[in-house]
N, C-alpha and C positions, 0 to 999 in steps of 0.2 A: 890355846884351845884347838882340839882337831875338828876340823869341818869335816863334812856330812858328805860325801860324792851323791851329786843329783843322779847318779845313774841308780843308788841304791838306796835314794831318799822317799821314794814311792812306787806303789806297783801299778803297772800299766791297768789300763780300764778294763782289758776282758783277757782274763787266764782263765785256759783251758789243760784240766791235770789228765797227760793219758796212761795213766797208772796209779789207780788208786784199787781196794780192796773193800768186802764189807761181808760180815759172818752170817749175820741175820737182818731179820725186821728191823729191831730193836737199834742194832748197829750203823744199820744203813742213817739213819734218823742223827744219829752222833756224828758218824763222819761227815756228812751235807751241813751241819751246824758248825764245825771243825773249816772246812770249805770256803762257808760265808765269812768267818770271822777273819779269812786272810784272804778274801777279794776273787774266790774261785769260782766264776758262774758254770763251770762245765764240769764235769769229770766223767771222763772213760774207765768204767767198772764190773769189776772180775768178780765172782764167790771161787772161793776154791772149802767150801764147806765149813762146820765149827769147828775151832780148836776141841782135841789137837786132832792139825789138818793130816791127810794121808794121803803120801804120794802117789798111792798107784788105789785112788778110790772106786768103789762099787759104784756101778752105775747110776743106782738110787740116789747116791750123795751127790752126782755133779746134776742129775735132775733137779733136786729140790732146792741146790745151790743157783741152779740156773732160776731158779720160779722166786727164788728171792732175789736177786736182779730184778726181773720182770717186774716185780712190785714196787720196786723202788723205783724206777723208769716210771711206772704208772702215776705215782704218788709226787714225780718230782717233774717232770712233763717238762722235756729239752732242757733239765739240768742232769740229768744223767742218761748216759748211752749204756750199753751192755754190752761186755762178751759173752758167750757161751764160753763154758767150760765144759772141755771134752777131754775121756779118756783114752786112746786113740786103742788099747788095748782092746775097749769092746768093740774096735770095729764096725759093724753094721750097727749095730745097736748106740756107738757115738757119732755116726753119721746120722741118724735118723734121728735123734734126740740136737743136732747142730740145726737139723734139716727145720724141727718145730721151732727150736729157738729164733732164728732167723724167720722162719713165711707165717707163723702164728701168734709169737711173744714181741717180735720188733725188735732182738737185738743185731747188735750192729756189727760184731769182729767176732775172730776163735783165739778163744784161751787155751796155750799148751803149756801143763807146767812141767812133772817130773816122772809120767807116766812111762814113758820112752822118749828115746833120744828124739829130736823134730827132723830128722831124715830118715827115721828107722818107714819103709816101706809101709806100715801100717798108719803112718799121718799122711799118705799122700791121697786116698779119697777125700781126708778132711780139707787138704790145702784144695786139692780140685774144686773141690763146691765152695769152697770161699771165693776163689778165682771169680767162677759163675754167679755169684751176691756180690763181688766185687766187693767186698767187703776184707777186712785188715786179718794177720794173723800176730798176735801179744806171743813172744815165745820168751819164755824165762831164760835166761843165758845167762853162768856164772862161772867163772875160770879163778880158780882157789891156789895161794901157792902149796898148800899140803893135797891139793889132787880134790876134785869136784866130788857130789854124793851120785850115787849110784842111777845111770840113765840122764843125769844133769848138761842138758847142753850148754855144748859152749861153743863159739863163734864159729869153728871151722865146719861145725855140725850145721849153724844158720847159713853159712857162706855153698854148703854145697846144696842145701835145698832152696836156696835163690839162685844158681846155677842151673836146676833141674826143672824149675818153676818160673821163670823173668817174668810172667803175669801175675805173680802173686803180691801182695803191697804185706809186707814182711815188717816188723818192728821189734826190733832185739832191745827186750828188756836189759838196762841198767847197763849199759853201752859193755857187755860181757862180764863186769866185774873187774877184771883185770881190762880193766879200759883203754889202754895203749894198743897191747896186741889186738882187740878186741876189733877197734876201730881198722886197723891197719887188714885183717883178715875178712873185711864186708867191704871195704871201702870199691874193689872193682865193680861191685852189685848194685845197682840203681834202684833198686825194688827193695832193699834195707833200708830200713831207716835206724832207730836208736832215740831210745828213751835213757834222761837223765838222773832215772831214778833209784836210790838205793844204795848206789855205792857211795860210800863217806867222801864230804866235800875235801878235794885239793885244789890248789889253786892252778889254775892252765887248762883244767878237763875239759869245761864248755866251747872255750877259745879253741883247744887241739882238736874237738871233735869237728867245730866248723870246716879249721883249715883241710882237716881229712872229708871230711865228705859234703861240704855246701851247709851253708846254714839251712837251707828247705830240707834236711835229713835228718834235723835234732828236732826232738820236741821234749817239752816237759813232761816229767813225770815224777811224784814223789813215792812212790810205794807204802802210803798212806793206808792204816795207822804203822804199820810195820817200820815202818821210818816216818820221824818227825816231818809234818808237811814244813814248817820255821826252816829249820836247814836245809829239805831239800828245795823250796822256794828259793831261799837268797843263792846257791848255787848260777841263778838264773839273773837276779837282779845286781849280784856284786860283780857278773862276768864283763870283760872289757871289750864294751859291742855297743855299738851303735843304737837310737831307739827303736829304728825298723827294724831292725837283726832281734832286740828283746821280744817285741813284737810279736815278730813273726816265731822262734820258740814258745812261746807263752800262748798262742792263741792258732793263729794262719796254718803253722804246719798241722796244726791237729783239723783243722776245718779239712785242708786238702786230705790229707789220711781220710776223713771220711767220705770224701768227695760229694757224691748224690746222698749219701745218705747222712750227712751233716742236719741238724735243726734249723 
């Protein structure tokens, strides 16, 4: 009979997911019930608008993508935090739409996804003012062996604007995709962190990513519903680490990531 490794035979008391997703009202509602049923008291939450989403959205869209966050935050009260999502393209008009999200709706980090690259000159008023909120920036980062989609960052892109930024608290979604080099091309940046989410479980990821950059630099994330929250969870719970080390992925690094403005 094969026994059961207690490291992966239950989930610690308080996971917090910092990368989850949700389209609408309606959806928000599913994924928080999705959440509960695998032990997730928190999640860190993006709109990037309804299917099918578009990369380089009219301002309109990441407005009312943002107002549906807000509701959801409202209706779920310190189980969901919010990014803004901003298109970095309108410029003034996605600084001043971060500016309401942040001092008038309460959310809490900026979402960049595929609008421009995350060092193209036109995201640096967004990073400045998150600096000033102190607040986190989610940057989608994906390294493809048939070549990335169009404006799609990837790590060396997050590694020069935490070079040009050191006050910025930076979170490279899905530790690049191509996770190896990923890790290896953030790792001098202390202001990176790295979210687990998305890229297909192998075995070593979470452990390599500790030994590359400390374990206070990993946090969970499942890219929920987009990926199964089931597999990207046990990525965290089958990994060979200590309880403190689960721990502190699953919950601690996300409290610090949002530091003052944690619930």
């Amino acid at each position: 009979m094969v026994s059961i490794s207690p490291a992966f035979a239950s989930t610690p008391a308080r996971v917090g997911d910092a990368h989850v997703h949700v389209y609408d009202d309606a959806h928000a509602e599913a994924v928080l019930d999705a959440a509960a049923r695998f032990g997730v008291q928190r999640v860190f939450v993006s709109c990037l608008g309804p299917p099918p989403l578009q990369f380089v959205p009219p301002i309109d869209v990441c407005r009312r993508s943002n107002r549906v966050v807000s509701r959801a935050m409202a209706r779920y009260a310190g189980q969901v935090i919010g990014y803004c999502y901003a298109n970095p393209r309108h410029e003034a008009g996605a600084l001043a739409e971060f500016r309401t999200c942040v001092e008038d709706l309460g959310l809490r980090g900026l979402k960049l996804w595929m609008a421009c690259f995350c060092d193209d000159p036109r995201v640096f008023p967004l990073v400045e003012q998150a600096i000033a909120y102190d607040v986190p920036v989610l940057i989608h980062t994906w390294s493809k062996a048939g070549g990335s989609l169009e404006n799609e960052s990837e790590a060396p892109h997050v590694a020069r604007l935490a070079q040009r930024y050191p006050e910025v608290k930076i979170l490279m979604a899905h530790m690049s995709g191509d996770w190896l080099r990923g890790l290896k091309a953030i790792r001098a940046y202390p202001n990176v962190r790295v979210d687990t989410s998305g890229i297909d479980p192998e075995e070593g990821q979470v452990e390599t990513a500790i030994a590359e950059l400390g374990a206070e630099r990993v946090l969970f994330g499942s890219d929920m519903p987009i990926r199964d929250l089931a597999s990207q969870l046990a990525k965290i719970l089958g990994a060979d680490v200590d309880p403190q080390t689960r721990s502190s992925l699953l919950w601690d690094n996300l409290q610090s990531l949002l530091g003052r403005h944690a619930p």
